[in-house]
C-alpha positions in Angstrom: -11.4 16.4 -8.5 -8.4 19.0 -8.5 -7.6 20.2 -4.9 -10.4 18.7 -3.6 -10.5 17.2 -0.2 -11.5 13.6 -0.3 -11.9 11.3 3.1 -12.4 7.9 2.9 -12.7 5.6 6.0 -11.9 2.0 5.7 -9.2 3.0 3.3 -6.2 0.6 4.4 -7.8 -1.8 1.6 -10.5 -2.9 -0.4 -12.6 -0.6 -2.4 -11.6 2.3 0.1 -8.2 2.1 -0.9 -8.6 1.3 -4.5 -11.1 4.8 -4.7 -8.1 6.6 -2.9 -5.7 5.6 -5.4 -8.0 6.3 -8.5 -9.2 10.1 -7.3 -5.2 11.0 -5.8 -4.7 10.2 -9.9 -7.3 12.8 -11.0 -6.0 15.4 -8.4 -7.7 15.3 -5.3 -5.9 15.1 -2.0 -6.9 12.0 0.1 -7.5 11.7 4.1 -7.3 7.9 4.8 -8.8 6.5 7.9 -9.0 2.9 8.7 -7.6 0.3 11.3 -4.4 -1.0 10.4 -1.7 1.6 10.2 1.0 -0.2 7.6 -1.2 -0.5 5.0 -2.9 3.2 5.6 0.6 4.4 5.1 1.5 2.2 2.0 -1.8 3.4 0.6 -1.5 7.0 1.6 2.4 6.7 0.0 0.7 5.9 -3.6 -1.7 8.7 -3.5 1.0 10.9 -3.4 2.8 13.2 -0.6 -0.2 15.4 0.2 -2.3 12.8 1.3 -2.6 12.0 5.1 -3.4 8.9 7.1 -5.2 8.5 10.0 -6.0 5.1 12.6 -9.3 5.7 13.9 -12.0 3.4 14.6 -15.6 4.3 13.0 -17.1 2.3 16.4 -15.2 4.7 18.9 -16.7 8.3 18.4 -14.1 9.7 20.2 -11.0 8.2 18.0 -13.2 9.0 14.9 -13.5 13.0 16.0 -9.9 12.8 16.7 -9.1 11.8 13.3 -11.7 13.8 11.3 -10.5 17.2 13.3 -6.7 16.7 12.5 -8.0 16.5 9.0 -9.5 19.8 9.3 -6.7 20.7 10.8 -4.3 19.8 8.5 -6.2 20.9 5.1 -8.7 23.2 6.3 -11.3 21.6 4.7 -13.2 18.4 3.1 -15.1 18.7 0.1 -16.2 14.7 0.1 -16.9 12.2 2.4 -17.0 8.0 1.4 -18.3 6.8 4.3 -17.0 3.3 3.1 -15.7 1.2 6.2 -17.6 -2.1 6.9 -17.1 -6.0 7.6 -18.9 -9.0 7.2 -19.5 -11.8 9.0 -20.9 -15.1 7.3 -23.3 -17.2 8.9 -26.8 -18.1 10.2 -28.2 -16.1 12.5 -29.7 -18.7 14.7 -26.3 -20.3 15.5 -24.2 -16.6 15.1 -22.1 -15.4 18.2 -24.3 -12.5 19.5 -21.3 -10.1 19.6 -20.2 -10.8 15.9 -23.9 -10.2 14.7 -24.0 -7.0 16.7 -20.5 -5.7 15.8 -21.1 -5.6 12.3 -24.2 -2.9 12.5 -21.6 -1.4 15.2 -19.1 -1.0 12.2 -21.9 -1.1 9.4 -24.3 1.4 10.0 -23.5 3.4 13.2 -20.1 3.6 12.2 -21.3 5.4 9.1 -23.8 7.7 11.3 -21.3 8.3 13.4 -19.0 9.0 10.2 -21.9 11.5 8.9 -22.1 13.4 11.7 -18.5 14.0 12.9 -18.0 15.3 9.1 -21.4 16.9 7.9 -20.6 20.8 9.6 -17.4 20.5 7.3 -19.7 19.5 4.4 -22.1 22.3 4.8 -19.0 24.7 5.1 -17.8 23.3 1.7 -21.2 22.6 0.2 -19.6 19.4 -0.3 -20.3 15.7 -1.3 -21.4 12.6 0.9 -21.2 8.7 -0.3 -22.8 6.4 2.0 -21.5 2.9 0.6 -24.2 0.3 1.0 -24.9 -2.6 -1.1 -26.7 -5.1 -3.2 -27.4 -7.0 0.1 -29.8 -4.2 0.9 -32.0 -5.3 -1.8 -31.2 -9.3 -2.3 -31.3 -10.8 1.5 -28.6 -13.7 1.2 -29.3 -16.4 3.7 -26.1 -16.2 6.0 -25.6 -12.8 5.7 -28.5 -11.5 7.9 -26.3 -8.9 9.9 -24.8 -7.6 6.5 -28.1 -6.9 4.9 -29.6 -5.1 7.8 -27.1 -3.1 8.3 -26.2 -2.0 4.7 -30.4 -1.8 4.0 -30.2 0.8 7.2 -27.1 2.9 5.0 -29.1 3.2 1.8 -32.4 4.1 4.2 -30.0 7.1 6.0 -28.4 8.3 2.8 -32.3 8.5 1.2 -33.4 10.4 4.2 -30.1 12.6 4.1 -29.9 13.6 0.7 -33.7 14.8 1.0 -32.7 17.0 4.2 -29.6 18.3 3.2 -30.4 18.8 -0.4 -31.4 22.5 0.5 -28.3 23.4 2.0 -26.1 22.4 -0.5 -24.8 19.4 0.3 -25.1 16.7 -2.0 -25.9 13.1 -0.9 -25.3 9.4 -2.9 -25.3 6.1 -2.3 -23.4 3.2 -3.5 -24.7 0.0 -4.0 -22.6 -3.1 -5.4 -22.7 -6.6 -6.0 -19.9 -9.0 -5.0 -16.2 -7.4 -5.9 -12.7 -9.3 -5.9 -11.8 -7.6 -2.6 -10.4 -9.2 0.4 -13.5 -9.0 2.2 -15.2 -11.0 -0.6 -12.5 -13.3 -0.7 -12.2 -14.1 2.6 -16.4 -14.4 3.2 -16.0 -16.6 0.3 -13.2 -18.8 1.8 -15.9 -20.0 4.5 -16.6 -23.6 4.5 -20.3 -23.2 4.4 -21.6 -19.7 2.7 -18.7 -19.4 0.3 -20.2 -23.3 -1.3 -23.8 -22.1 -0.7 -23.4 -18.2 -2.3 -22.7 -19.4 -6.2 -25.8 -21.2 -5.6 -28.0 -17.9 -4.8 -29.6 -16.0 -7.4 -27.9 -12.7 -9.1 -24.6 -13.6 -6.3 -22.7 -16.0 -8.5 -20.3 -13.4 -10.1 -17.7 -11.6 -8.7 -16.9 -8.4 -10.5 -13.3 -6.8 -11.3 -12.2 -4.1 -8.8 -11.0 -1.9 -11.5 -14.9 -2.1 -12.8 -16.1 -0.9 -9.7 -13.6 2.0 -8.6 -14.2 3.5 -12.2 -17.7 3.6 -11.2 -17.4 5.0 -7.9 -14.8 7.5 -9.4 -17.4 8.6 -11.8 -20.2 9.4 -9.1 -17.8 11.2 -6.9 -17.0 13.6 -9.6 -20.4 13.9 -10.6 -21.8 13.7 -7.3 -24.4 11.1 -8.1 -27.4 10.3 -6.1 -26.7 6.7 -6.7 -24.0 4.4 -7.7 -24.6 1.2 -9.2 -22.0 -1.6 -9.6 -23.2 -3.2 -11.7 -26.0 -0.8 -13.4 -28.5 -3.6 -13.2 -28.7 -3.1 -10.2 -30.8 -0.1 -10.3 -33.2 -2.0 -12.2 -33.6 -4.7 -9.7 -34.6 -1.6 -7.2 -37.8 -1.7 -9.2 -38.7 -5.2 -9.1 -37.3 -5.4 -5.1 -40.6 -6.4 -3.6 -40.4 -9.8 -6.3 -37.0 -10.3 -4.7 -37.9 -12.2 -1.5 -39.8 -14.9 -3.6 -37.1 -15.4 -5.5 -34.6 -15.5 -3.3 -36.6 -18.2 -0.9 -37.4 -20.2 -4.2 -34.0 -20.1 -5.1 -32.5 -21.2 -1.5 -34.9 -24.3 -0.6 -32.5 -27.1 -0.9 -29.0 -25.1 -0.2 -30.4 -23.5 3.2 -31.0 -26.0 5.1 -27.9 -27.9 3.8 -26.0 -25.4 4.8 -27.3 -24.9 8.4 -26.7 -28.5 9.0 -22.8 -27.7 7.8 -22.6 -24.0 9.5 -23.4 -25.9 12.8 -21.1 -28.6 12.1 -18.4 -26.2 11.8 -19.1 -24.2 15.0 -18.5 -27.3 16.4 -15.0 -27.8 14.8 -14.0 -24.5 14.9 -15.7 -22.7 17.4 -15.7 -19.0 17.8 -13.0 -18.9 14.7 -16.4 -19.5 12.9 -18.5 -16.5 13.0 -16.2 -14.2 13.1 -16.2 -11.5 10.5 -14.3 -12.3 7.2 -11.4 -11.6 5.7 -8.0 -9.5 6.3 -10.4 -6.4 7.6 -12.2 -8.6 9.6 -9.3 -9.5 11.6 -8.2 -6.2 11.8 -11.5 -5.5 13.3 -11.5 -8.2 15.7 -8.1 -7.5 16.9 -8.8 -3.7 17.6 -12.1 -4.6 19.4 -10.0 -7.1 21.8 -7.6 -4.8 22.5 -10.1 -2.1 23.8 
């Protein structure tokens, strides 16, 4: 990873900035965009005085070119792309806020199409490295997190597509799937009254793995530019067995599911709009930079 060019969006925290801090350790030189400005620079002060920061906003194509040119401006170059920033907002979709539903494939998938195509002439330049970071919710469908598993089963179908059309001109594709992670998103879509009681109860969702576990694995695939990366590794294996999934999944949900739409819609009620909105310290982030717009 040595002189190499890395940009990351949604890199003020999370898995974004934990990646940033691992590869600035092996070398590379890190260009962090994300929303909230403080903790871009705290993250892009660790990785060492090379690395830049940028506010940009993957939903805004024109703050997103902004950011990836001065990049290109600044190092003359980017050898890998993590197309990693995302939220998630917990709930059913019956009684969802339209706007929250929609605003996570906003952030989710055409944030990261909008991220692939703002960066993929510097790719092809550099013959470089793309990782399109979807999930394990694009192959188990959690009740309550309808808007999360479209849009991350949309990333894993563009990075497929992509790494098949680009394969020929040198630039290598991957994609990133991973279970449930102790990040702040996690914690905070976990801290909802009704699907953080409801997701221990869901099949192969009940753990939550180290960070350190999963940005050795994503460091790993960057520097071997790996199609896929799987945090866990049985999660590859449950690729092969996704059509089974479903069943499972509705078998396993029965009783919680409608126990839990009785409480989500009990807690609109409480709470109102404070309900559906997307989780965690990132979410709010998100939700105060699409109010002030």
């Amino acid at each position: 990873m040595r002189g190499q060019v890395v940009l990351i969006t949604g890199a003020s925290r999370g898995i974004g900035a934990a990646v940033a801090r691992k590869l600035a350790s092996q070398g590379a030189t890190l260009a962090l965009i994300g929303l909230e400005p403080d903790e871009l620079k705290k993250v892009a002060e660790d990785c060492g005085p090379d690395a830049g920061w940028w506010e940009a906003d993957v939903t805004d194509t024109e703050s997103l070119r902004t950011a990836i040119e001065s990049v290109v401006e600044r190092y003359g170059r980017i050898d890998v792309v993590m197309a990693n920033a995302g939220i998630a907002a917990p709930g059913f979709s019956r009684s969802m806020d339209p706007k929250v539903w929609e605003r996570v494939l906003d952030v989710n998938l055409y944030g990261v199409w909008r991220t692939v195509h703002l960066t993929l002439p510097y790719l092809l330049e550099s013959k470089g490295y793309l990782l399109l970071v979807s999930s394990l919710a694009a192959i188990v469908h959690i009740p309550g997190l309808a808007s999360y598993n479209v849009a991350k089963a949309g990333v894993e179908a563009m990075g497929d597509t992509l790494r098949a059309e680009l394969k020929h001109l040198g630039v290598r594709v991957g994609v990133a799937h991973m279970t449930f992670v102790d990040t702040d998103m996690v914690r905070g879509v976990d801290e909802h009254p009704v699907f953080g009681n409801m997701r221990t109860g869901v099949p192969l969702a009940g753990k939550v793995y180290p960070l350190d576990f999963a940005v050795d694995k994503f460091a790993q695939g960057i520097a071997k530019r790996s199609r896929v990366v799987h945090v866990p590794g049985w999660i590859g294996a449950m690729k092969v067995f996704r059509w089974l999934i479903p069943h499972v999944i509705e078998a396993g949900s029965r009783f919680s599911v409608p126990k839990a739409d009785r409480a989500a819609l009990a807690d609109i009620e409480a709470r109102g709009a404070e309900s559906t909105r997307a989780a965690g310290a990132g979410g709010r982030a998100d939700a105060e930079n699409a109010a002030g717009r």
